[in-house]
C-alpha positions as CSV (number, residue, x, y, z in Angstrom):
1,X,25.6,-12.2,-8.9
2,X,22.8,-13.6,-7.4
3,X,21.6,-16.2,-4.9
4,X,19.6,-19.1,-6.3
5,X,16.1,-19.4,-5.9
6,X,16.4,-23.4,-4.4
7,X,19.4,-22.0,-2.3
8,X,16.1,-19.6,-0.7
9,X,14.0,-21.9,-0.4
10,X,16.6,-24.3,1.1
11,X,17.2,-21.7,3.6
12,X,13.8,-20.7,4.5
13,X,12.4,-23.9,5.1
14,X,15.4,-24.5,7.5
15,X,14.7,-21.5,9.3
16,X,11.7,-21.6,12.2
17,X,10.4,-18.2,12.1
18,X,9.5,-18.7,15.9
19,X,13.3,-19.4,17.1
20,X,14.3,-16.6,14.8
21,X,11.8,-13.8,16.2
22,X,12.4,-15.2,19.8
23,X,16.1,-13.6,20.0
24,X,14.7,-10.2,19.4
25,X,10.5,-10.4,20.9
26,X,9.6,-11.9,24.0
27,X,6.9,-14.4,23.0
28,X,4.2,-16.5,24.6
29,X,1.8,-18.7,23.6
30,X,-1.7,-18.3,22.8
31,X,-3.6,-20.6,21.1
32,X,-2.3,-22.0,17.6
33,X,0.4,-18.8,17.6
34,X,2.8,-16.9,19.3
35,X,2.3,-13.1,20.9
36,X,4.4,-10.4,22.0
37,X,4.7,-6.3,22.0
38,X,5.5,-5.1,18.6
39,X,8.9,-4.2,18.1
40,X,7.9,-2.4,14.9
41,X,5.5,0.5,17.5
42,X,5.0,1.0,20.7
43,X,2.4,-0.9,22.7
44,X,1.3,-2.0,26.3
45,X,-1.1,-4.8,25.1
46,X,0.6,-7.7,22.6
47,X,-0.5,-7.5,19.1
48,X,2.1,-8.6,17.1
49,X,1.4,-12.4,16.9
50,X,3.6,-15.1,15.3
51,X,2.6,-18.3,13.2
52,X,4.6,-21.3,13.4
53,X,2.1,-23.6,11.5
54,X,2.1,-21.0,8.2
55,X,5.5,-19.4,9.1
56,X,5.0,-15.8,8.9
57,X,4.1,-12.8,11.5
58,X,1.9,-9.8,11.9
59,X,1.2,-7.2,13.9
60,X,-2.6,-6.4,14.1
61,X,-1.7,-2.6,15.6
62,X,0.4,-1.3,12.7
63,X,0.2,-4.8,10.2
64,X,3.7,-5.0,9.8
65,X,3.8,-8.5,8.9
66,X,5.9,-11.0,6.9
67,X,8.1,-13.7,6.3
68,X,11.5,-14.9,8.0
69,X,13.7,-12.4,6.3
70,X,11.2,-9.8,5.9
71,X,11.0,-9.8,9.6
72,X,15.2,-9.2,9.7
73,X,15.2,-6.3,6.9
74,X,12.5,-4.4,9.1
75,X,14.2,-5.1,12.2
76,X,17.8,-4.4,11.3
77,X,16.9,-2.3,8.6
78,X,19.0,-4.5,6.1
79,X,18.9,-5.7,2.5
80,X,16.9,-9.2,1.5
81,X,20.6,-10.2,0.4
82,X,21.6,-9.5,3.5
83,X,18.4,-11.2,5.7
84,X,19.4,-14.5,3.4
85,X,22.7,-14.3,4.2
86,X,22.8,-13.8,8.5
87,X,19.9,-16.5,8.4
88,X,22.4,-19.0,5.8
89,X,25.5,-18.2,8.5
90,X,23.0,-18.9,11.6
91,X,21.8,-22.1,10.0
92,X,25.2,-23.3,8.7
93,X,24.0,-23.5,5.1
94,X,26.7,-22.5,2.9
95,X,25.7,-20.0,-0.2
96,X,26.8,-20.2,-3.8
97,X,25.7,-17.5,-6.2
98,X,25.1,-18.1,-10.2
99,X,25.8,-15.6,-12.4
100,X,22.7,-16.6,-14.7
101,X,20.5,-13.7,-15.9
102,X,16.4,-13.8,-14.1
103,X,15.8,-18.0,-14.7
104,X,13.0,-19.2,-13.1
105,X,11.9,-15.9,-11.7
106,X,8.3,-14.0,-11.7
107,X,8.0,-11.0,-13.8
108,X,7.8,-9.4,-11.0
109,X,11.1,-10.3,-9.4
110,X,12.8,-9.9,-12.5
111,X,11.8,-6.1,-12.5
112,X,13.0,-5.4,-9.3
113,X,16.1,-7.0,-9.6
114,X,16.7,-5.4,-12.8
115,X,16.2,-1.7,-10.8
116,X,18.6,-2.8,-8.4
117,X,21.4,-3.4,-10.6
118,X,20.7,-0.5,-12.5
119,X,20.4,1.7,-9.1
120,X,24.1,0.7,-8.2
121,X,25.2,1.2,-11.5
122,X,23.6,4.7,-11.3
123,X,24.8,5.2,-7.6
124,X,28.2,4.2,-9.2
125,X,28.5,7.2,-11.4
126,X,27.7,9.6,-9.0
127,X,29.7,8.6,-6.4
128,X,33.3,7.3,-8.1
129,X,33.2,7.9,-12.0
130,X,35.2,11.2,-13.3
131,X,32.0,12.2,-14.9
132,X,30.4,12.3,-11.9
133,X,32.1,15.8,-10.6
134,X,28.9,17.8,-12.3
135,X,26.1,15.9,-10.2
136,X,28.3,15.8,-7.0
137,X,28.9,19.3,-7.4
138,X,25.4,19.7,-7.8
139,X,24.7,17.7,-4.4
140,X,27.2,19.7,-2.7
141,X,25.9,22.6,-3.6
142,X,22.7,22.0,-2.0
143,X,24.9,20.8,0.7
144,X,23.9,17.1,0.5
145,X,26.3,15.0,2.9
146,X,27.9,11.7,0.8
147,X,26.4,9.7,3.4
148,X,23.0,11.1,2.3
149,X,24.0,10.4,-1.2
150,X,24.7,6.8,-0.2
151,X,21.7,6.5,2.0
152,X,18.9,7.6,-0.5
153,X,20.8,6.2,-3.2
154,X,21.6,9.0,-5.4
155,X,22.8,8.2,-8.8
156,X,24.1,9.8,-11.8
157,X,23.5,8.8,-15.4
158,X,26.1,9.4,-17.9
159,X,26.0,11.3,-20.9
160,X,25.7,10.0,-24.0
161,X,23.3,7.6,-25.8
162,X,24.1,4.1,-25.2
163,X,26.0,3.9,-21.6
164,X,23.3,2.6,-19.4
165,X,22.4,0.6,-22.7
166,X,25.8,-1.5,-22.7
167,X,26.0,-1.8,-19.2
168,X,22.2,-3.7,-19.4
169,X,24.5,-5.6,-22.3
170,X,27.3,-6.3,-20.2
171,X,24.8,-7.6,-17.5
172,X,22.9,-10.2,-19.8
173,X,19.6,-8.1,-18.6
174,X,16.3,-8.0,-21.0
175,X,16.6,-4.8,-22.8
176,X,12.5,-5.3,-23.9
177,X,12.0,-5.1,-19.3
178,X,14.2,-2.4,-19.7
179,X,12.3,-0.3,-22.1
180,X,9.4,-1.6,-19.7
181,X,10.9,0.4,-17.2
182,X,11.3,3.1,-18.9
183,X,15.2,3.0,-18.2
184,X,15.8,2.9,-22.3
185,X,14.2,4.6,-25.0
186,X,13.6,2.9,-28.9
187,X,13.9,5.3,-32.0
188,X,11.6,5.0,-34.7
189,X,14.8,2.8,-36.5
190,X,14.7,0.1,-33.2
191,X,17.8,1.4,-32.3
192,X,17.5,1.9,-28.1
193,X,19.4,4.5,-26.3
194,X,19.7,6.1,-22.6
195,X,16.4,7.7,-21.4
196,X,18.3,9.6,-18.4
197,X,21.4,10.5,-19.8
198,X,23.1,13.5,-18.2
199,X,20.7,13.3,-15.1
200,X,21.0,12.7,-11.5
201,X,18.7,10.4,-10.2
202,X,16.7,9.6,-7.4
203,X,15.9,5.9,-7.1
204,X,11.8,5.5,-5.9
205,X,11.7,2.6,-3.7
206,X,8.7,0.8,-1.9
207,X,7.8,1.4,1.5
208,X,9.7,-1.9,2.1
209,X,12.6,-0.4,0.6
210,X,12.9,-2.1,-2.7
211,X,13.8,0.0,-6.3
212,X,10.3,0.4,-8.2
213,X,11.1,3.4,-10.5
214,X,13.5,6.3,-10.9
215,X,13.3,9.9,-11.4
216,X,16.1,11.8,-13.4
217,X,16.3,15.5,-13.2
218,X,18.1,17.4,-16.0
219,X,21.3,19.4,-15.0
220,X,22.8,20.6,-18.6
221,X,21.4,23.8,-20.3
222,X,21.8,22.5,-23.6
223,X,19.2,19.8,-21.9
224,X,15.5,20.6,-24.2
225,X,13.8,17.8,-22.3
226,X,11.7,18.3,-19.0
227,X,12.9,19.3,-15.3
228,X,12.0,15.7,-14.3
229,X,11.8,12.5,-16.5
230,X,9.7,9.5,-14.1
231,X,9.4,6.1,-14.8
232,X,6.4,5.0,-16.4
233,X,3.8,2.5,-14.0
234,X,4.7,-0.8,-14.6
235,X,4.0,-3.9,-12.3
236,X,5.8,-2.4,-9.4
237,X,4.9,0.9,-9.8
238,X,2.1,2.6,-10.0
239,X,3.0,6.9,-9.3
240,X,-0.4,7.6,-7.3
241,X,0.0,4.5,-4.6
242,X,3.7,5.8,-4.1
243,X,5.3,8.0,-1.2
244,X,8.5,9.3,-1.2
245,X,11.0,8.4,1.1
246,X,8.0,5.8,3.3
247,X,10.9,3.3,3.6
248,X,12.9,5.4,5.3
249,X,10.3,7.3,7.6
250,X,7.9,5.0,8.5
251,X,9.9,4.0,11.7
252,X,9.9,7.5,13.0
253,X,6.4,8.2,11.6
254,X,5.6,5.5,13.8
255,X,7.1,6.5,17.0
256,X,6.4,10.4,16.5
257,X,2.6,9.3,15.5
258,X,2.9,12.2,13.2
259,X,3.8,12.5,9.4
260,X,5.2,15.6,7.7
261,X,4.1,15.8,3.9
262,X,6.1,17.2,1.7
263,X,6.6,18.4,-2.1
264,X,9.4,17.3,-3.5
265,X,12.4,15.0,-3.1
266,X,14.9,17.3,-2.3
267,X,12.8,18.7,0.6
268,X,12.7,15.2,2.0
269,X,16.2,14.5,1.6
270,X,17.3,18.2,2.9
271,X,15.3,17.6,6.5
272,X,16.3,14.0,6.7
273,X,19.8,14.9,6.7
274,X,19.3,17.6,9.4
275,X,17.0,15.2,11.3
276,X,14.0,15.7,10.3
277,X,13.1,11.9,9.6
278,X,9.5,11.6,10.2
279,X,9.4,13.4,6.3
280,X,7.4,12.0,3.3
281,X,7.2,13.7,-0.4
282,X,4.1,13.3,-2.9
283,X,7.2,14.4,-5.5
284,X,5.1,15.5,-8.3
285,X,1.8,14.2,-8.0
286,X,-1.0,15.4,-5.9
287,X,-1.7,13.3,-3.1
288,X,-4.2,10.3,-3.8
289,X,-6.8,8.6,-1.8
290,X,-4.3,5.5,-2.4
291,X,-1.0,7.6,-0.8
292,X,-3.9,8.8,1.9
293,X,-5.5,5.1,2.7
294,X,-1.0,4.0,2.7
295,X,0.1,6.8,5.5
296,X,-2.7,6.0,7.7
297,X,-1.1,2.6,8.4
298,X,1.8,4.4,10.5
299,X,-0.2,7.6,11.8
300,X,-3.7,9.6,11.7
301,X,-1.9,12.9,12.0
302,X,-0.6,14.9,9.2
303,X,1.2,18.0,8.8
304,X,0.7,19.9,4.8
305,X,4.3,21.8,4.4
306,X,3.8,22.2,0.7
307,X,5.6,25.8,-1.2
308,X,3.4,28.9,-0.4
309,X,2.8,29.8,-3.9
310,X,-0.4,29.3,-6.1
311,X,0.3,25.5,-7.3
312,X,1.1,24.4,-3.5
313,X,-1.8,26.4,-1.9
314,X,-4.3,24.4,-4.2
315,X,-2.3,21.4,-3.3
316,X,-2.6,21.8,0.1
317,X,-6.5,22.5,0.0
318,X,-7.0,19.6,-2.4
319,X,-4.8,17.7,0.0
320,X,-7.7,18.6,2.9
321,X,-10.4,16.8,1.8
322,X,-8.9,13.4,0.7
323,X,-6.7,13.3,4.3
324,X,-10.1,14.4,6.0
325,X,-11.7,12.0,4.6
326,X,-9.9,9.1,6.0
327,X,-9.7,10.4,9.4
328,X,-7.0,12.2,9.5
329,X,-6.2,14.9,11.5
330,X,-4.7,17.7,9.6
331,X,-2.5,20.7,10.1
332,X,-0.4,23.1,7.9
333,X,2.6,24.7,8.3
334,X,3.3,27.4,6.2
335,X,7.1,29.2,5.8
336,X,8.2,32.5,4.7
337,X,7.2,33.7,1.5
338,X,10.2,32.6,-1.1
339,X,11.0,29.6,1.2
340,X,10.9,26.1,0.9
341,X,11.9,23.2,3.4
342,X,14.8,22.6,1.8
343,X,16.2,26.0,1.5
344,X,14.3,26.9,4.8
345,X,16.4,23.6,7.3
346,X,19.4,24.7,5.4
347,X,19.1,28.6,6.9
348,X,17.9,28.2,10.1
349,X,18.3,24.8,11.2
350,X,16.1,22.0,12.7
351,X,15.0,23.1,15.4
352,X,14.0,26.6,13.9
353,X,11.8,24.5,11.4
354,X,10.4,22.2,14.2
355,X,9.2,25.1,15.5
356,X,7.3,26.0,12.2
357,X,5.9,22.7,12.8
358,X,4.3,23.3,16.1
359,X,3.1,26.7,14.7
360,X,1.3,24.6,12.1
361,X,-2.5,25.4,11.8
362,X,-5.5,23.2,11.8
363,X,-7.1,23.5,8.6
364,X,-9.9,25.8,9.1
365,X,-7.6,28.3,10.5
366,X,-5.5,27.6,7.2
367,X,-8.4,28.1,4.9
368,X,-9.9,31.1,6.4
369,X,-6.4,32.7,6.9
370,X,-6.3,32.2,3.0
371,X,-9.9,33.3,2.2
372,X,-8.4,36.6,4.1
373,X,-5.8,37.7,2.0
374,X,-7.8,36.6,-1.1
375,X,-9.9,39.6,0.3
376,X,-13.3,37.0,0.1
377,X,-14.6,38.8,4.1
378,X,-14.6,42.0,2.4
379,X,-17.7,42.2,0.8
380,X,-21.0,40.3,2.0
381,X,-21.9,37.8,-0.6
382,X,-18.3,36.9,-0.9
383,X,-18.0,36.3,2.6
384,X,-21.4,34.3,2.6
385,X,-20.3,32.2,0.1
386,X,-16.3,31.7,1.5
387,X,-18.3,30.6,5.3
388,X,-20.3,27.7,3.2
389,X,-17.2,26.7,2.0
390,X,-15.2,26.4,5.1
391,X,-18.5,24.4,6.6
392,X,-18.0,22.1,3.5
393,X,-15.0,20.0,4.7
394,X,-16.4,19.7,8.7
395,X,-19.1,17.8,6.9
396,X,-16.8,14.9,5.9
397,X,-15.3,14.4,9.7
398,X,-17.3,11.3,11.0
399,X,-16.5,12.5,14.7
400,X,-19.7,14.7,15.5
401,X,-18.1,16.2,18.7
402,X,-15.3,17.6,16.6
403,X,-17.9,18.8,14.2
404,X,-19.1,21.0,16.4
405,X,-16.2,22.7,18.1
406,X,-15.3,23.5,14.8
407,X,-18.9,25.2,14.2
408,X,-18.3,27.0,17.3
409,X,-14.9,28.4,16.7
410,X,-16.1,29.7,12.8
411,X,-19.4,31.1,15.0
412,X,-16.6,33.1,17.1
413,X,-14.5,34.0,13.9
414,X,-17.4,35.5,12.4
415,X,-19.7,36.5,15.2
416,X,-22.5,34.7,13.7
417,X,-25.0,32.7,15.3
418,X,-24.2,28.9,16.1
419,X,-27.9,27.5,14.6
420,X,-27.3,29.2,11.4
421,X,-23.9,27.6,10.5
422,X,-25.4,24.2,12.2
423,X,-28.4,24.4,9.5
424,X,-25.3,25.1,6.6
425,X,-23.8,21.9,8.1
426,X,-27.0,20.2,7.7
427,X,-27.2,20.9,4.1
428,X,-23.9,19.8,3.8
429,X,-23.8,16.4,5.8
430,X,-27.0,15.8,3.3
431,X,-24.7,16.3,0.3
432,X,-22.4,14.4,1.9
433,X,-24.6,11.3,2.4
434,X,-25.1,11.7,-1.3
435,X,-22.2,12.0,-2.8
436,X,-21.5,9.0,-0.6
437,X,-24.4,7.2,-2.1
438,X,-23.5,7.9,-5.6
439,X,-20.3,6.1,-5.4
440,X,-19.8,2.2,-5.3
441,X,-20.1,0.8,-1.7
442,X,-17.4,-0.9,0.0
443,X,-18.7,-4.0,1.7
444,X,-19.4,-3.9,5.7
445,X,-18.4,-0.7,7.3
446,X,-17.9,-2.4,10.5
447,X,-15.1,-5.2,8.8
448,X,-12.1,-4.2,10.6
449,X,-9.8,-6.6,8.5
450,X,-11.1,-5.2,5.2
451,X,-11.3,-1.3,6.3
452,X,-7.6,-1.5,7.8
453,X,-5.3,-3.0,4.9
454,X,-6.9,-2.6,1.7
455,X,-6.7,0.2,-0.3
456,X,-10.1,1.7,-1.7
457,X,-11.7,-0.6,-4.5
458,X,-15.0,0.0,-6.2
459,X,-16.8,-2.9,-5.1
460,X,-20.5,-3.6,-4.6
461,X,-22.0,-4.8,-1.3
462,X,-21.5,-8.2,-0.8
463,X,-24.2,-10.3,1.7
464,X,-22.6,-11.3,4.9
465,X,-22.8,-15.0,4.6
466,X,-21.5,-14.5,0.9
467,X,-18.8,-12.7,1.8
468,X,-17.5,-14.5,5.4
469,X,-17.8,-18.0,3.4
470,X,-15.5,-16.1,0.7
471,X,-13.0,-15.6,3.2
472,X,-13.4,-18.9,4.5
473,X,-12.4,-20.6,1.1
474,X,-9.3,-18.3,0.8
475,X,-8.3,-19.2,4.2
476,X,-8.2,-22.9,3.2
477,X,-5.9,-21.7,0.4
478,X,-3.0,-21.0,3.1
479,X,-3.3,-24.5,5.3
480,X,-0.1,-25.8,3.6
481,X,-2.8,-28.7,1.7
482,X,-2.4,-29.4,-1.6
483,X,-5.3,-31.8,-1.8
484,X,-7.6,-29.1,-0.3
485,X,-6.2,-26.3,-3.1
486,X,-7.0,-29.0,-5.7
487,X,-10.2,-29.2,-4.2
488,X,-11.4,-26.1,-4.4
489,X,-9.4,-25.2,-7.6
490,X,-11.8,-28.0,-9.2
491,X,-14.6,-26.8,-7.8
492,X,-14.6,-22.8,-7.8
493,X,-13.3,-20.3,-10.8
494,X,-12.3,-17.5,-9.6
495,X,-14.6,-14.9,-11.7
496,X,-17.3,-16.4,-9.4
497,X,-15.9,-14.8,-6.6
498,X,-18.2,-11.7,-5.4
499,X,-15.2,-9.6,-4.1
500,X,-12.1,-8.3,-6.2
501,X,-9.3,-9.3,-4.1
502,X,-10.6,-13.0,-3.6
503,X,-10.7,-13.2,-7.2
504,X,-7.1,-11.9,-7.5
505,X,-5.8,-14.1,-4.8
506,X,-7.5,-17.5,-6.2
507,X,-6.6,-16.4,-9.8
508,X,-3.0,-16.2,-8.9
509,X,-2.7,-19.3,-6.7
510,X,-4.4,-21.2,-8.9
511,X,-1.8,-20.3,-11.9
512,X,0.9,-20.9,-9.1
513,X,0.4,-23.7,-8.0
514,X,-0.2,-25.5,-11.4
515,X,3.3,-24.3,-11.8
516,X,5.0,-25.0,-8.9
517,X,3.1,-27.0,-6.7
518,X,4.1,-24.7,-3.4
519,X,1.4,-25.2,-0.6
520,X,4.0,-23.2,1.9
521,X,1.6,-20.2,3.5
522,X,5.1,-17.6,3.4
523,X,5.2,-18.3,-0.3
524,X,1.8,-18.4,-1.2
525,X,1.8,-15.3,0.8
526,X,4.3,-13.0,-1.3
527,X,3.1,-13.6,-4.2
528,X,0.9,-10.6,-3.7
529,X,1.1,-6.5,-3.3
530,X,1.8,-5.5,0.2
531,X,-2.0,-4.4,0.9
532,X,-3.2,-7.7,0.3
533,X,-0.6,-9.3,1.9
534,X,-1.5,-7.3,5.3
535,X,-5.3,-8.8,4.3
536,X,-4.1,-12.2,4.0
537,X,-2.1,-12.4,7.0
538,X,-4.5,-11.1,9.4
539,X,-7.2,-13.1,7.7
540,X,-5.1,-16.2,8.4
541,X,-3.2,-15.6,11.3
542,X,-6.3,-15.2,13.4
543,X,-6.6,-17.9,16.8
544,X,-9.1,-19.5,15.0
545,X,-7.8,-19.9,11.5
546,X,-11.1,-21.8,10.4
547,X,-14.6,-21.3,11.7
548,X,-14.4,-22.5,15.1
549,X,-18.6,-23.2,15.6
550,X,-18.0,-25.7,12.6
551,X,-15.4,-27.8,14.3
552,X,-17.1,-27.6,17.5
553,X,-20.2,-29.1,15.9
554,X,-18.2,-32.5,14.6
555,X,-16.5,-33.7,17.0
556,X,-16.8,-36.9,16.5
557,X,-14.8,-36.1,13.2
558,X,-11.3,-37.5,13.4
559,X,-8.7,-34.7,13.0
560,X,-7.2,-36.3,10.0
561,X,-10.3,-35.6,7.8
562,X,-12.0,-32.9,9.8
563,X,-10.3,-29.9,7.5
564,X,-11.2,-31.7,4.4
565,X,-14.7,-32.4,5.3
566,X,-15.0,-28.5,5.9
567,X,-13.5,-27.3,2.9
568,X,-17.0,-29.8,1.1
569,X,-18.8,-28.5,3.3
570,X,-17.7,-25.0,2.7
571,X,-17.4,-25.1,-0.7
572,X,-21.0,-26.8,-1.0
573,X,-22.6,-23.5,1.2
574,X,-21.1,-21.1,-1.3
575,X,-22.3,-22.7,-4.4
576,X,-26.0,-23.0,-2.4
577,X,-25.7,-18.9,-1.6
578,X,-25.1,-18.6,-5.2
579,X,-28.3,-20.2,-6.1
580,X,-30.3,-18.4,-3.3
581,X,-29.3,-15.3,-5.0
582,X,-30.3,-16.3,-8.6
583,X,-33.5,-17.3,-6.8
584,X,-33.8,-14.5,-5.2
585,X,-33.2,-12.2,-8.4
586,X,-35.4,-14.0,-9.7
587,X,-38.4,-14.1,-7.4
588,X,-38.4,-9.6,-7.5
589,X,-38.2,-10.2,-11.4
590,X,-41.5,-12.0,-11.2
591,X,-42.9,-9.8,-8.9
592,X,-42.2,-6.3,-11.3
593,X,-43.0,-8.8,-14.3
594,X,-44.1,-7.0,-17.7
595,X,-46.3,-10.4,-18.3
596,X,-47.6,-13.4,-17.1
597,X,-45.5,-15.2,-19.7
598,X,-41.9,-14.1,-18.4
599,X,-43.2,-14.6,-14.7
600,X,-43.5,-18.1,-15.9
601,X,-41.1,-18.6,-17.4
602,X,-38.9,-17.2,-14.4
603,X,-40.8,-19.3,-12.0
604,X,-40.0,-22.5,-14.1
605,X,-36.5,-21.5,-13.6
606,X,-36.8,-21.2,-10.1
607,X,-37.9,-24.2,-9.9
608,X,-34.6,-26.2,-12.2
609,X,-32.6,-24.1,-9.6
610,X,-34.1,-25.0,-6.4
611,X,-33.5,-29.0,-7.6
612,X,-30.1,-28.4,-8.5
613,X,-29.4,-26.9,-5.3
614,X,-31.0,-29.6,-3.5
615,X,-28.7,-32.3,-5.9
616,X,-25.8,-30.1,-5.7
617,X,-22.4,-32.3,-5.7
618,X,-18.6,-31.3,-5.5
619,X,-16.2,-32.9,-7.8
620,X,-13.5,-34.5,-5.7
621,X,-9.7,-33.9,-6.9
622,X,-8.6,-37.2,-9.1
């Protein structure tokens, strides 16, 4: 049973985002938007800023940001059903649900609904069908509270071959999405069957709490597969951009500034249950500059608690680098041999394990501590080469000051001599610098927008002016215009575009909009991951949505026409910079030219691209 996609629209074009934040934030004016302190983390100066003209919010301290009911799920933690359905009562809108299977919907959508019906169904078993005892045994046996079952959304999956397989039947859902998922299996004969079968199951969901994938773990003996079965990526998953449990800690993570890491699902759910909450798991994956670059939106500080054997002592030093390298600051905890948070909280309690946390070591201390009882100071080459290695990881913290108390306190460890371990961190700041170089720059360190919300891409350096008039064109995308999308639709493809997430956004809109025809910013908006999301809105939400210094230049420009006159002149700029780079490219071509013929030839070319530039002409839409 679902709620039809005009019957959301109906209800979100009735609804003034403003008048709805305004019963929960204290806003003011300011410019083109609305400000207030962030409900979503704690702040004395207002960040979070409010749009009535596009209809969405975000905060520029922790870039929560959104539409109308996105805002209500955060704030009162509640379903998107749920956000549609208090805003429908509020508004007087009365809501009628269809029973038709995923019309009209984006692939996307479809998946995610799909999950969700299959989580309940799933949730179902566990909690009420006969079949169920073995898994809630199970639970009980780890002494998992039914609320926690409810909470986290533990499922069971029956056994046999085709029970999640008629249910999908039953439902009228896609059985080819489902095998997309990973939900159903196909024998070499077509015939599909239950992938999970005898399994409980722990739903994955998105940091903003929706269903994205499922992991079943096997309970039966007579069970040959593996421990754990994942869902495969798909659309709305992909494993290494994926915490554990996010949607459920972020909120704490936030007000604790402070993150616990985690191995595995159970030793999330275990401490969240004893009220541990500020608790995410890498579940089976080691962690990923993209679950690194995702964390840092709630906190910079990070505690490792992974299991003190072998496998989660190398994930905890792999763990080092790719947290220090994205300014974290990092601490382990380490517990009892034989222990692991989930056993550990259910012995001794929370506050005995808090406790462990505020033990927790920062990582040299960790490192060297290991290098100890890997007997590596015994002997003096060994020991030689275990101090390079501990110098190693200082080399990738930006902050120089820190650099060099942690010099100091190895130089006290060791008794050794403060300019010989600075001359080690020379050598490895310079490898440093290289290994930086050899990668595929980011553009402009010093980009705020691009550096806070976007998850690392290999792009190359884009020029300034190339790169702020991109922006500029994407901003026009979100004015709620549909003759100024046409316009630049007709006049810019989107492969032209010099940075990757420009091309996506362009790309999609463009195949959006011949489809639907939506100019509304909120829409527009969600058509896209939640990283560029947080990009877009900050990018649009700004006081000055559109270069300020241009309008200030025309003002004799009435008001009707002055946005449209930009977008020529905007779009005209950015097809000049592309010939000034040919040109450009060019011109050092003829300079390192083989022979006079090709410098020539070049310059001739030069010279077809310098008239066109000075002829240049945009195509008007109709």
């Amino acid at each position: 049973m679902r709620i039809s996609e005009s019957k959301i629209e109906e209800i979100r074009s009735a609804a003034n985002i403003v008048d709805v934040i305004s019963e929960y934030v204290q806003l003011r004016k300011r410019g083109r938007n609305y400000i207030g302190l962030c409900p979503f983390h704690s702040e004395k100066t207002p960040s979070f800023t409010v749009s009535d003209e596009k209809q969405i919010y975000h905060c520029f301290g922790c870039h929560n940001g959104g539409n109308v009911f996105k805002f209500l799920m955060e704030y009162k933690k509640i379903s998107f059903i749920e956000a549609v359905q208090e805003l429908a009562e509020q508004l007087g809108i009365e809501l009628n649900y269809d029973q038709s299977t995923f019309e009209g919907q984006t692939e996307q959508e479809i998946l995610f609904d799909i999950n969700t019906e299959v989580a309940r169904y799933f949730s179902n078993n566990l909690l009420n069908d006969e079949e169920g005892q073995i898994a809630r045994d199970y639970f009980q046996k780890r002494n998992i509270k039914v609320q926690t079952m409810r909470a986290f959304g533990l499922g069971y999956a029956l056994n046999g071959w085709e029970n999640l397989v008629s249910f999908l039947k039953q439902k009228n859902i896609d059985l080819e999405k489902a095998l997309q998922l990973g939900l159903i299996g196909r024998n070499k004969d077509g015939r599909v069957y239950d992938k999970l079968a005898g399994r409980i199951i722990f739903p994955i969901f998105s940091p903003n709490g929706r269903v994205i994938a499922f992991a079943g773990r096997k309970l039966r003996d007579d069970d040959t597969g593996a421990k754990y079965i994942n869902s495969p990526e798909s659309m709305i998953y992909i494993k290494g951009r994926v915490l554990y449990g996010l949607s459920f800690a972020k909120d704490e993570i936030r007000k604790l500034d402070k993150a616990i890491i985690v191995e595995g699902y159970m030793d999330l759910i275990s401490l969240y249950q004893a009220g541990v909450k500020n608790v995410v798991a890498v579940s089976g994956t080691a962690l990923t500059d993209e679950q690194a670059q995702l964390l840092s939106r709630y906190t910079k500080n990070v505690v490792l608690l992974f299991d003190a054997d072998t496998a989660g002592i190398a994930a905890s030093m792999r763990s080092i680098e790719i947290l220090l390298r994205k300014d974290f600051d990092v601490k382990i905890a380490t517990l009892p041999s034989g222990e692991d948070p989930d056993s550990f909280v259910n012995k001794y309690g929370k506050e005995e394990f808090e406790e462990t946390i505020k033990r927790a070591e920062n990582f040299l201390e960790y490192q060297t501590a290991y290098y100890e009882k890997q007997g590596m100071f015994d002997e003096p080459t060994k020991a030689a080469e275990a101090i390079r290695d501990l110098v190693k990881p200082i080399a990738i913290i930006d902050d120089e000051l820190k650099r060099n108390l942690l010099i100091k306190n190895i130089s006290r460890k060791f008794n050794l001599r403060e300019k010989l371990l600075e001359k080690e961190l020379e050598k490895a700041l310079e490898q440093e610098k290289r290994n930086v170089k050899s990668q595929p720059q980011r553009i402009y360190k010093e980009d705020s927008v691009i550096q806070k919300t976007l998850a690392p891409e290999k792009i190359k350096s884009v020029p300034p002016p190339l790169y702020n008039t991109e922006k500029e064109i994407i901003k026009l995308l979100f004015e709620n215009d549909s003759t100024i999308i046409e316009l630049i639709l007709q006049n810019i493809e989107p492969e032209t575009l010099e940075l990757e997430i420009h091309r996506n956004v362009l790309s999609s809109i463009k195949e959006y909009f011949s489809e639907k025809g939506n100019t509304n910013p909120a829409d527009l908006i969600s058509l896209f991951d939640e990283d560029t999301q947080s990009y877009l809105r900050e990018i649009t939400i700004e006081q000055y949505t559109l270069s300020h210094t241009w309008f200030e230049r025309h003002p004799s420009i009435d008001a009707e026409n002055k946005l449209y006159k930009y977008a020529i002149d905007l779009i005209k700029k950015y097809k000049q910079l592309h010939f000034d780079m040919k040109i450009a490219e060019n011109q050092r071509a003829i300079e390192n030219a083989d022979s006079e013929e090709i410098a020539i030839s070049l310059m001739k070319e030069n010279q077809e691209l310098e008239r066109r530039r000075r002829e240049l002409k945009i195509d008007l839409p109709g």
